[in-house]
GUTITOR-254538 format. One record per atom (N, C-alpha, C, O): residue in three letters; x, y, z. Coordinates in pm, whole numbers, padded with zeros to 5 digits. Example, Ala and Ser with C-alpha at 12.3 -4.5 7.8 and 13.67 -1.06 7.14 Angstrom:
<nodes>
NODE / res / px / py / pz
NODE / ALA / 01319 / -00569 / 00780
NODE / ALA / 01230 / -00450 / 00780
NODE / ALA / 01320 / -00330 / 00780
NODE / ALA / 01424 / -00332 / 00846
NODE / SER / 01285 / -00225 / 00708
NODE / SER / 01367 / -00106 / 00714
NODE / SER / 01290 / 00003 / 00787
NODE / SER / 01341 / 00114 / 00804
</nodes>
This chain:
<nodes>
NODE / res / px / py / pz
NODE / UNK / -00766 / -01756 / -03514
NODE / UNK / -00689 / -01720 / -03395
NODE / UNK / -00695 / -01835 / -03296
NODE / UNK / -00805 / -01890 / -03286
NODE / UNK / -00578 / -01890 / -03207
NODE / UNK / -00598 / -01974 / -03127
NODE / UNK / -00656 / -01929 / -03043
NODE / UNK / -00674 / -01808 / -03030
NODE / UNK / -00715 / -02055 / -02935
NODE / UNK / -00819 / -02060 / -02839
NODE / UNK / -00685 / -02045 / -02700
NODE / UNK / -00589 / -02121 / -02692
NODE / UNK / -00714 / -01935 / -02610
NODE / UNK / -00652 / -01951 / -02511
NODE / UNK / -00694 / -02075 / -02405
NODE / UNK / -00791 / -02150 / -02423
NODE / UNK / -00620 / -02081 / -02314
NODE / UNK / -00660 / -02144 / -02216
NODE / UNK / -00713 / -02124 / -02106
NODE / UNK / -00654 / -02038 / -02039
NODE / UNK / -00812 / -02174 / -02052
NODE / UNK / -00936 / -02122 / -01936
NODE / UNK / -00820 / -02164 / -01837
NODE / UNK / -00737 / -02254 / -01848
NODE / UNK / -00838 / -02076 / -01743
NODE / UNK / -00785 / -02041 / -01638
NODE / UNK / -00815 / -02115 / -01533
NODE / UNK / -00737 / -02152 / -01445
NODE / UNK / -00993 / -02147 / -01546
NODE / UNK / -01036 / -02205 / -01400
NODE / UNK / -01003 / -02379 / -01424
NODE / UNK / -01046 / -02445 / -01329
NODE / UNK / -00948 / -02447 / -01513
NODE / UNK / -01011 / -02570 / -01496
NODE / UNK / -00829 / -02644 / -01596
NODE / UNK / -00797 / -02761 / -01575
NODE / UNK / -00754 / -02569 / -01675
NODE / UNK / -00649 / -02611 / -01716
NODE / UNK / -00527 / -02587 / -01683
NODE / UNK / -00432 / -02665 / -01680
NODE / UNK / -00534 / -02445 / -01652
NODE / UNK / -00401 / -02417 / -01668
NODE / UNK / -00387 / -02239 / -01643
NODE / UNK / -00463 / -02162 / -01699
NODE / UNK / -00286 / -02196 / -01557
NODE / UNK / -00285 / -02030 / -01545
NODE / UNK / -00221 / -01933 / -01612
NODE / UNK / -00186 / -01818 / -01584
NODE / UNK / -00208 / -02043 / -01761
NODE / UNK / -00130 / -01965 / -01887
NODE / UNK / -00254 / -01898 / -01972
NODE / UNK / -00368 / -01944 / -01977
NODE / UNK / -00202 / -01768 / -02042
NODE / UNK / -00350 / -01680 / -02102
NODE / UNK / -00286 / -01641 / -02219
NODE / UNK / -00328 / -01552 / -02293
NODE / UNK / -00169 / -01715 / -02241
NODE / UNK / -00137 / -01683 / -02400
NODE / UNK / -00192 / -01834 / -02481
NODE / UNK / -00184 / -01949 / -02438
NODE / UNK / -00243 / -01789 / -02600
NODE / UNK / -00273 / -01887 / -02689
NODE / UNK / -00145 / -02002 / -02694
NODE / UNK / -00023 / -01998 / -02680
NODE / UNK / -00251 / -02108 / -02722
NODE / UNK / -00115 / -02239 / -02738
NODE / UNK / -00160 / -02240 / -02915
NODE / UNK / -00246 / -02183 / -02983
NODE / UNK / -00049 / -02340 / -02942
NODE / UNK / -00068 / -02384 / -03106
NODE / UNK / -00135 / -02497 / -03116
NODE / UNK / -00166 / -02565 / -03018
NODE / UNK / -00169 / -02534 / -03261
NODE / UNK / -00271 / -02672 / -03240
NODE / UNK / -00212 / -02771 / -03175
NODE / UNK / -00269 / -02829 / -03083
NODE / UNK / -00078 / -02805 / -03217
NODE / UNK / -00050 / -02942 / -03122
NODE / UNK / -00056 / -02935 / -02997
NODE / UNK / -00102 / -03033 / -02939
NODE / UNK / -00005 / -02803 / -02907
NODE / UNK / 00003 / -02784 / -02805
NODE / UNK / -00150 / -02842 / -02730
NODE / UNK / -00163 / -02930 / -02646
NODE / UNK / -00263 / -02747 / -02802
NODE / UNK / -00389 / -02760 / -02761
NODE / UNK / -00468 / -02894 / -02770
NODE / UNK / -00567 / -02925 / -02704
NODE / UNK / -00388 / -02988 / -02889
NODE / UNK / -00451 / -03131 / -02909
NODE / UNK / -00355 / -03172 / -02790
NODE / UNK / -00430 / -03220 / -02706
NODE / UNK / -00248 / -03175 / -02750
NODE / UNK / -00211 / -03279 / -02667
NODE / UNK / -00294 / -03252 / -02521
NODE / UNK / -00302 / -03347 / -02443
NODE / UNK / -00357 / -03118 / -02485
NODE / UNK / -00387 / -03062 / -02364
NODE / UNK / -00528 / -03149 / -02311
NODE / UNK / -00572 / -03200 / -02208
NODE / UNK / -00571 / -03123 / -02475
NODE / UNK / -00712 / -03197 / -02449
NODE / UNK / -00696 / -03363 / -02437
NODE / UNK / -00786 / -03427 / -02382
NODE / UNK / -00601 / -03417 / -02480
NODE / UNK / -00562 / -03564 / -02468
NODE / UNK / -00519 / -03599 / -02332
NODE / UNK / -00515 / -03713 / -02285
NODE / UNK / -00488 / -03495 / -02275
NODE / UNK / -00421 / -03552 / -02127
NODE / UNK / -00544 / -03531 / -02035
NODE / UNK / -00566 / -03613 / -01947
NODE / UNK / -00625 / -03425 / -02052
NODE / UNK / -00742 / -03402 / -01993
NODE / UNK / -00858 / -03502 / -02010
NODE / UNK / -00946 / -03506 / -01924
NODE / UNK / -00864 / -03585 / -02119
NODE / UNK / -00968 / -03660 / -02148
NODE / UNK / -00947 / -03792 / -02138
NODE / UNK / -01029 / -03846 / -02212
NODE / UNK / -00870 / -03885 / -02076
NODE / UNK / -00799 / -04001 / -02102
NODE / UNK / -00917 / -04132 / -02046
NODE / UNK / -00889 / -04250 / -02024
NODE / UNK / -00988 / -04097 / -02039
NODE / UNK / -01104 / -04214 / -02005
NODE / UNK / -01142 / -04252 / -01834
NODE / UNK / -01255 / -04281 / -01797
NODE / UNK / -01030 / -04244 / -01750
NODE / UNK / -01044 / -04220 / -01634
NODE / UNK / -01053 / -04110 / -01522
NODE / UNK / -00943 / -04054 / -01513
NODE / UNK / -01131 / -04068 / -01447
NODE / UNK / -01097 / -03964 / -01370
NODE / UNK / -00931 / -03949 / -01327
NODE / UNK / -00844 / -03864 / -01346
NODE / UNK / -00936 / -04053 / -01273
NODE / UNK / -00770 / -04045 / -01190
NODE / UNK / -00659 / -04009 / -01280
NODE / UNK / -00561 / -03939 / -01252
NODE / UNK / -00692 / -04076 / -01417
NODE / UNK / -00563 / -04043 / -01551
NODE / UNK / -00584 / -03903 / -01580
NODE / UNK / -00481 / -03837 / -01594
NODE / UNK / -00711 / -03834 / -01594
NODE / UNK / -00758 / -03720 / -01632
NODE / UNK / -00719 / -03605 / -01477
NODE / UNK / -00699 / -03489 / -01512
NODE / UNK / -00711 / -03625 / -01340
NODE / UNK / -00639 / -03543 / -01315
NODE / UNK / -00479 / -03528 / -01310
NODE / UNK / -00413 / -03427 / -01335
NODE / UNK / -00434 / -03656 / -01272
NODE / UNK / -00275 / -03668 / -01277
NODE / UNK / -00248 / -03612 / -01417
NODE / UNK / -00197 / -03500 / -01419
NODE / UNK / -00271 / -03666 / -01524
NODE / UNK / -00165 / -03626 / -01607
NODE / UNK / -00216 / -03494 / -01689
NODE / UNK / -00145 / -03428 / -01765
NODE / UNK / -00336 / -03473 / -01662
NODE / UNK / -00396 / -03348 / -01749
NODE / UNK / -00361 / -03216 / -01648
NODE / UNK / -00342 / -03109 / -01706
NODE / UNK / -00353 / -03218 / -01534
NODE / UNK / -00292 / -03059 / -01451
NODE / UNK / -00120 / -03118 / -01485
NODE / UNK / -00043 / -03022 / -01477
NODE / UNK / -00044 / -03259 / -01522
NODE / UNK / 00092 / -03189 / -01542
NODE / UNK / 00100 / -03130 / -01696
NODE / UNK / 00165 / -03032 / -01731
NODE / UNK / 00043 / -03188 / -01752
NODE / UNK / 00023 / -03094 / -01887
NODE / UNK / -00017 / -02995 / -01882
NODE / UNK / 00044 / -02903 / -01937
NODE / UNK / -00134 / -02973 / -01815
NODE / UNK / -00168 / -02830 / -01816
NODE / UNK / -00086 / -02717 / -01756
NODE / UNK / -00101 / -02601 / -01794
NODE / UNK / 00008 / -02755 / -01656
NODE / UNK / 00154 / -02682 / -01566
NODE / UNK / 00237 / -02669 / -01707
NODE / UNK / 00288 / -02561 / -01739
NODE / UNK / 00243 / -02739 / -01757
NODE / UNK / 00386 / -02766 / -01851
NODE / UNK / 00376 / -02738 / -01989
NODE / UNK / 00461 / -02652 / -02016
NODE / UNK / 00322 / -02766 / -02073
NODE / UNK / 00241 / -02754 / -02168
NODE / UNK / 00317 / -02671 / -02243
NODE / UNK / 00405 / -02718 / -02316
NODE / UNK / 00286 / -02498 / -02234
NODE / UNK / 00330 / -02390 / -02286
NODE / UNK / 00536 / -02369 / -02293
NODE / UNK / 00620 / -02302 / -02354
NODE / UNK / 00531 / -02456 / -02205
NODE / UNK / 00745 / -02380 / -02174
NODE / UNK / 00765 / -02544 / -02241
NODE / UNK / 00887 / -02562 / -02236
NODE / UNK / 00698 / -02672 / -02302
NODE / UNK / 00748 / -02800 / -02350
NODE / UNK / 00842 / -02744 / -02503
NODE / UNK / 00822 / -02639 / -02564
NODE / UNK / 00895 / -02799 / -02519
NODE / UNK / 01007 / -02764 / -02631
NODE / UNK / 00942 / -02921 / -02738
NODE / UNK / 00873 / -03018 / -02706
NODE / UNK / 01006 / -02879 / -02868
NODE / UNK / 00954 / -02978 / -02920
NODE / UNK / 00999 / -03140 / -02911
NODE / UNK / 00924 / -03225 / -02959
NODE / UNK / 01121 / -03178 / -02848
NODE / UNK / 01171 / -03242 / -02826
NODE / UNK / 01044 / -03336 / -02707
NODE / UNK / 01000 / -03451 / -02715
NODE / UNK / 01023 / -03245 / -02622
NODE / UNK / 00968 / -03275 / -02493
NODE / UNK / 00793 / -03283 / -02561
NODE / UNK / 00708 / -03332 / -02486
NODE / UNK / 00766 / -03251 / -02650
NODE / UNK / 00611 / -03273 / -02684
NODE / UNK / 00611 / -03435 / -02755
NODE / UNK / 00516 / -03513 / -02766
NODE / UNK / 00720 / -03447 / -02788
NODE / UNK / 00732 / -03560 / -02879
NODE / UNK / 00754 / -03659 / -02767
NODE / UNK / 00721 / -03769 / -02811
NODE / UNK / 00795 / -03668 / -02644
NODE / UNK / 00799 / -03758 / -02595
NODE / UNK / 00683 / -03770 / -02504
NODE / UNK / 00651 / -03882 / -02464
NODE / UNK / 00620 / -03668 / -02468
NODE / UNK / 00501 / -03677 / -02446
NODE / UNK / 00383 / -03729 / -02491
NODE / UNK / 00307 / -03775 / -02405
NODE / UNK / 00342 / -03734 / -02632
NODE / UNK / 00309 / -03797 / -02722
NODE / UNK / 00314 / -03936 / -02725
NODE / UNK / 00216 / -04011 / -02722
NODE / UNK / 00462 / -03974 / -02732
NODE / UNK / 00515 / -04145 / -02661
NODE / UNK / 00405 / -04192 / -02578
NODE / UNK / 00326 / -04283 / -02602
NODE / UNK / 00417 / -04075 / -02424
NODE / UNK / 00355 / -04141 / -02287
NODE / UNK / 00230 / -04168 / -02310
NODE / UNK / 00167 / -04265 / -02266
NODE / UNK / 00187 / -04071 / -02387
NODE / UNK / 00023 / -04049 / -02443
NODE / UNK / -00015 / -04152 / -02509
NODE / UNK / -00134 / -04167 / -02535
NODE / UNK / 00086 / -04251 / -02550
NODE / UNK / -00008 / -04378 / -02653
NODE / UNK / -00044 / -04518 / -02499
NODE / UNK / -00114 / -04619 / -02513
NODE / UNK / 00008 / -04489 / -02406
NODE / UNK / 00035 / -04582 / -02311
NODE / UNK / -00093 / -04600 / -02257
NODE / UNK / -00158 / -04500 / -02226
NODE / UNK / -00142 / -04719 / -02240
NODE / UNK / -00258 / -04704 / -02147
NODE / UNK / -00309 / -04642 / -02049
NODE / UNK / -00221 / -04613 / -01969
NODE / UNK / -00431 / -04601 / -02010
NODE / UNK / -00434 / -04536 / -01886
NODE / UNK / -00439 / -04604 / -01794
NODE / UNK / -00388 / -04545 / -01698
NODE / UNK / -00484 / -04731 / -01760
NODE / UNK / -00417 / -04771 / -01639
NODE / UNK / -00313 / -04782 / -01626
NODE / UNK / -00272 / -04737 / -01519
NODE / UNK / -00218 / -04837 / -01709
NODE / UNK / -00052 / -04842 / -01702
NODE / UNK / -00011 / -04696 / -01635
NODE / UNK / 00025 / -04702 / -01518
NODE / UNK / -00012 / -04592 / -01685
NODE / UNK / -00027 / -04489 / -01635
NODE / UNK / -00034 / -04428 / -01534
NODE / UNK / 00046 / -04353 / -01478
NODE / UNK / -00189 / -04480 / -01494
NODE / UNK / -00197 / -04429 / -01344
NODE / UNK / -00181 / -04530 / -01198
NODE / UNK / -00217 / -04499 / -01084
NODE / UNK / -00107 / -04676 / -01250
NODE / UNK / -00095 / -04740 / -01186
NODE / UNK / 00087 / -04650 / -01168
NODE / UNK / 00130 / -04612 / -01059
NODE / UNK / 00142 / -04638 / -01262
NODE / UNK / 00322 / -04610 / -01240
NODE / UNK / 00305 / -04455 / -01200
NODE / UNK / 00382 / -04419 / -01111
NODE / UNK / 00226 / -04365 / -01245
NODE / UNK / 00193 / -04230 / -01184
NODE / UNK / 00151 / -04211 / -01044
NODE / UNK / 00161 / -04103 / -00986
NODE / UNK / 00109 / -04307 / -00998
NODE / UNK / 00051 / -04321 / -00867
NODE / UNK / 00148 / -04423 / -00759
NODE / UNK / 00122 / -04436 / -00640
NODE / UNK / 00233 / -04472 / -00813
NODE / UNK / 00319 / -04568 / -00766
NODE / UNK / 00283 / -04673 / -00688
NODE / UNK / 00337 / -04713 / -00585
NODE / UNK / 00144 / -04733 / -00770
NODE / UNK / 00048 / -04831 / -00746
NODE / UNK / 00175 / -04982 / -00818
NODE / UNK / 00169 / -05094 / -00766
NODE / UNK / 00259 / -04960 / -00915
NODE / UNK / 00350 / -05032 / -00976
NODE / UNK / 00431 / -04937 / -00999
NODE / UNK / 00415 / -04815 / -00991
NODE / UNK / 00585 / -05044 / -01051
NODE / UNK / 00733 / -04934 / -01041
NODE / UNK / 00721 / -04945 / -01298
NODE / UNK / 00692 / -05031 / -01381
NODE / UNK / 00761 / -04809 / -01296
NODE / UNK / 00755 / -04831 / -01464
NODE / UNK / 00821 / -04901 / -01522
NODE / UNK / 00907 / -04816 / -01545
NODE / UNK / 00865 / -05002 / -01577
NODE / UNK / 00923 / -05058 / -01652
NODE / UNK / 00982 / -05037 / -01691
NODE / UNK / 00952 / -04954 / -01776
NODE / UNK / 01160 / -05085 / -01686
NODE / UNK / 01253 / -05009 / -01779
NODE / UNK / 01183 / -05000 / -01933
NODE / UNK / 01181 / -04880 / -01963
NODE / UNK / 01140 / -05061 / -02014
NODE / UNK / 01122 / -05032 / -02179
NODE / UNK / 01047 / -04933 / -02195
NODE / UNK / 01060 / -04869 / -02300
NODE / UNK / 00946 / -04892 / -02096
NODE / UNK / 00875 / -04783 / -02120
NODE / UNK / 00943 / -04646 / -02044
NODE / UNK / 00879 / -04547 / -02079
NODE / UNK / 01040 / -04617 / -01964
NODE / UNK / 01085 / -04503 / -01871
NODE / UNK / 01126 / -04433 / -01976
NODE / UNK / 01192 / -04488 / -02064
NODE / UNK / 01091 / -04289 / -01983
NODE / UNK / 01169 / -04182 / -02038
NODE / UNK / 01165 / -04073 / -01978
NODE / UNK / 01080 / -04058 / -01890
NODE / UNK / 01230 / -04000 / -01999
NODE / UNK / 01287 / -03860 / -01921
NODE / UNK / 01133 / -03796 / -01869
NODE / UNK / 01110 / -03747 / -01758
NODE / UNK / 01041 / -03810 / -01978
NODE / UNK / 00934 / -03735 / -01960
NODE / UNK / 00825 / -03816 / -01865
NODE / UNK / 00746 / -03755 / -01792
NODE / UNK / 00829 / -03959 / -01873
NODE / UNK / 00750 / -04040 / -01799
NODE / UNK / 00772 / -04012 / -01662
NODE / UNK / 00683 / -03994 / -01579
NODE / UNK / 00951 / -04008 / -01630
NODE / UNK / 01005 / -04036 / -01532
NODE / UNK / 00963 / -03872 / -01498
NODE / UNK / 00864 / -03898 / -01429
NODE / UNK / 00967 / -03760 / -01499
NODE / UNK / 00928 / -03648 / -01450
NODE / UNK / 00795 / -03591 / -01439
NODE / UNK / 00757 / -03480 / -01401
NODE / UNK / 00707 / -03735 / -01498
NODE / UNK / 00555 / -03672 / -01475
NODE / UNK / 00535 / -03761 / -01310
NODE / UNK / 00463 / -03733 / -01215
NODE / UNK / 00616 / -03855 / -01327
NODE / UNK / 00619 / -03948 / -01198
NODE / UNK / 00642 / -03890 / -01100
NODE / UNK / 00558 / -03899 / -01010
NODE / UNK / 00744 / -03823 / -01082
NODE / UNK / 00806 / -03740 / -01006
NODE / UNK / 00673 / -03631 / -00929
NODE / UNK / 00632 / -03623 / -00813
NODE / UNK / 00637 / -03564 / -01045
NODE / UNK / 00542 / -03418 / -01018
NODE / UNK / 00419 / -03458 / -00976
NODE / UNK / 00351 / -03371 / -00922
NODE / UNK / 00354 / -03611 / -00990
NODE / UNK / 00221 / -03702 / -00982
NODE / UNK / 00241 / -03767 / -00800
NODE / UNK / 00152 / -03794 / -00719
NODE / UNK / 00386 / -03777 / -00786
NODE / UNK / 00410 / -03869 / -00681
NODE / UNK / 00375 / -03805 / -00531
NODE / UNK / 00377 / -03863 / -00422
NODE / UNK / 00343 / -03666 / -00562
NODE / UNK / 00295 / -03568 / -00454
NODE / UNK / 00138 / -03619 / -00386
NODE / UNK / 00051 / -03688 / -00438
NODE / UNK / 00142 / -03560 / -00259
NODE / UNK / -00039 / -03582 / -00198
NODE / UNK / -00106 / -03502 / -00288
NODE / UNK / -00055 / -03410 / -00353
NODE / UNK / -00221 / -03538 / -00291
NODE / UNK / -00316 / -03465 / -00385
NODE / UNK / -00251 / -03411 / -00517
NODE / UNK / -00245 / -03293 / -00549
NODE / UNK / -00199 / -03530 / -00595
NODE / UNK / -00181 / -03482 / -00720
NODE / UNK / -00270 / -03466 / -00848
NODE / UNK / -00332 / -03556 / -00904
NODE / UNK / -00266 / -03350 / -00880
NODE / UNK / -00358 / -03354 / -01012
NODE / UNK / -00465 / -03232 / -00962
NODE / UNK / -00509 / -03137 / -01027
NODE / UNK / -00486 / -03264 / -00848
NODE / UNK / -00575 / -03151 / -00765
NODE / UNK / -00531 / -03035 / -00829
NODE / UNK / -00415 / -03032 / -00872
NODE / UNK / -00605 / -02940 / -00840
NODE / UNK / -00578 / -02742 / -00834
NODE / UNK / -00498 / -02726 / -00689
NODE / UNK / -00515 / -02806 / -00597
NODE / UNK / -00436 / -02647 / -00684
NODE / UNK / -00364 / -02566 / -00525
NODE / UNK / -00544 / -02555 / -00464
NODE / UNK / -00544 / -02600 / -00349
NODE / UNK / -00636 / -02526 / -00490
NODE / UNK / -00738 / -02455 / -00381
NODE / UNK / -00809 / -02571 / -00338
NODE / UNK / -00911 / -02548 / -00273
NODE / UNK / -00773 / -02715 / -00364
NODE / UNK / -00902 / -02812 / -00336
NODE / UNK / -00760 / -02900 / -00265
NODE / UNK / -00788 / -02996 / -00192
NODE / UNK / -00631 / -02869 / -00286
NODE / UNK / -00548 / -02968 / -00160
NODE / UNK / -00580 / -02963 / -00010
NODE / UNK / -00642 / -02875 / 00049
NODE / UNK / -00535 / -03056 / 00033
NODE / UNK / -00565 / -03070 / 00201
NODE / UNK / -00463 / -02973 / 00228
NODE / UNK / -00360 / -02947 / 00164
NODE / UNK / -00527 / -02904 / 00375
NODE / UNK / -00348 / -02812 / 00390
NODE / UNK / -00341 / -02906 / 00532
NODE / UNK / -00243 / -02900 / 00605
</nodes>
């Protein structure tokens, strides 16, 4: 049976994901840096469950990219490179480009 997802620390979905779902969750969560590990592991963890397969596959893409590359264009520390921009890069950018991104809602500044 799949492993749901903990509530306090991924994600506020409580239906089981499938293996890929759950390998990519833990890949975005674990990326070697704190800063890569909250930006892109709470937009995976938001998104994750409603990604279509189209959209896991390009996720996957973003996922081979370095993590500083990453959290330098996630953070808009640098602008992404056209050869690397894709729909999915460009909308984690978007959702990352917020104050306190990556944060839970209960630990943002209000």
């Amino acid at each position: 049976m799949p492993a749901a997802l903990p509530c306090d620390d991924m994600s506020n979905e409580t239906e089981p994901l499938d293996p890929r779902r759950r390998r990519l969750l833990f890949r975005a969560h674990h990326r070697g840096t704190k800063e890569a590990d909250l930006m892109i592991g709470r937009f995976v963890a938001d998104n994750i469950a409603a990604f279509t397969e189209a959209e896991l596959d390009e996720l996957e893409a973003v996922l081979e990219h370095p993590d500083v590359d990453l959290a330098d264009w996630l953070s808009g520390r640098r602008p992404i490179p056209p050869e690397c921009r894709s729909p999915m890069l460009d909308r984690m950018a978007v959702e990352c480009a917020g104050p306190s991104a990556g944060l839970p809602e209960e630990l943002r500044p209000r």
